[in-house]
C-alpha positions in Angstrom: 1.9 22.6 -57.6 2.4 22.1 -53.5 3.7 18.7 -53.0 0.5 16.9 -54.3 1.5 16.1 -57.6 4.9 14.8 -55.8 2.8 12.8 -53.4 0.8 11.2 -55.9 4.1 10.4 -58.2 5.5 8.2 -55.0 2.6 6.8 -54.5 1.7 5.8 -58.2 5.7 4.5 -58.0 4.7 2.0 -55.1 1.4 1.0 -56.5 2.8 0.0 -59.3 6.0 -1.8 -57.1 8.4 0.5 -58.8 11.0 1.9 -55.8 11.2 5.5 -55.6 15.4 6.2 -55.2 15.1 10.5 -54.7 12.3 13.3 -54.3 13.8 16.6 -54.2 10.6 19.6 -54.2 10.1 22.4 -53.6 6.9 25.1 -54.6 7.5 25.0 -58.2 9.2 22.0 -59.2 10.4 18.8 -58.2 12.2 15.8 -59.8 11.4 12.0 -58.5 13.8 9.3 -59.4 13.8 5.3 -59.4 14.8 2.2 -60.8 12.7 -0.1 -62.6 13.2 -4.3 -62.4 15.7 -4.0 -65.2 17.3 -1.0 -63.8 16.5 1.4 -66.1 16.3 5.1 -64.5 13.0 6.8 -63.9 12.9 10.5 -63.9 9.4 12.4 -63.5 10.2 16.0 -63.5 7.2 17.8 -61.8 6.5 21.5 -63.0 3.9 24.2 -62.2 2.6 26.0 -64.9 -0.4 27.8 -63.2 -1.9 27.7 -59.8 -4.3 24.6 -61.1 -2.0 23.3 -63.7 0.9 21.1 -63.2 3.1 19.5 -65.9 4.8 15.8 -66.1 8.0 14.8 -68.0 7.9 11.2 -67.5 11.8 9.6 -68.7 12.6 5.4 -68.5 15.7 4.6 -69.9 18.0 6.6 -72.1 16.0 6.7 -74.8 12.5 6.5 -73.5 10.1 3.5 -73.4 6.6 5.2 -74.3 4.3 2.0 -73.2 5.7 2.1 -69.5 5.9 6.1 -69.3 2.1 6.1 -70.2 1.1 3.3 -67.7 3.0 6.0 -64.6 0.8 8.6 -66.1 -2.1 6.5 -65.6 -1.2 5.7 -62.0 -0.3 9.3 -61.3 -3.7 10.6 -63.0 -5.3 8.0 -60.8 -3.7 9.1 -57.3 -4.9 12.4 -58.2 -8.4 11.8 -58.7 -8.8 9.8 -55.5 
């Protein structure tokens, strides 16, 4: 995973004006939290799954809002890819 995925999860956050509150990483995993304007809790838990494959769990709000977890995934999958 490295801390590429993690750097492109901050990244997306900002782009998107969303403040990133914690990163913790390490080789394997890593969680990144924030806030959003309504301050509902962001949690993107980062995990490696093979060498070249990394997966996202993507959390806003206690019970999920689908529409805004999707648009970070975009943003993420776009920082990537640049």
């Amino acid at each position: 995973m490295g801390c590429r995925t993690v750097q492109a999860t901050t990244k997306a956050l900002k782009n998107l004006q969303i403040d990133s509150v914690a990163t913790k990483a390490d080789a394997l995993s890593g969680i990144v939290t924030a806030k959003t304007a309504r301050d509902e809790k962001i949690e993107i838990t980062i995990t490696a799954v093979t060498p070249i494959q990394t997966r996202l769990d993507i959390r806003v709000g206690a019970f999920g809002d689908k529409p805004v977890s999707q648009r970070i995934l975009s943003e993420i999958l776009k920082e990537l890819h640049d």
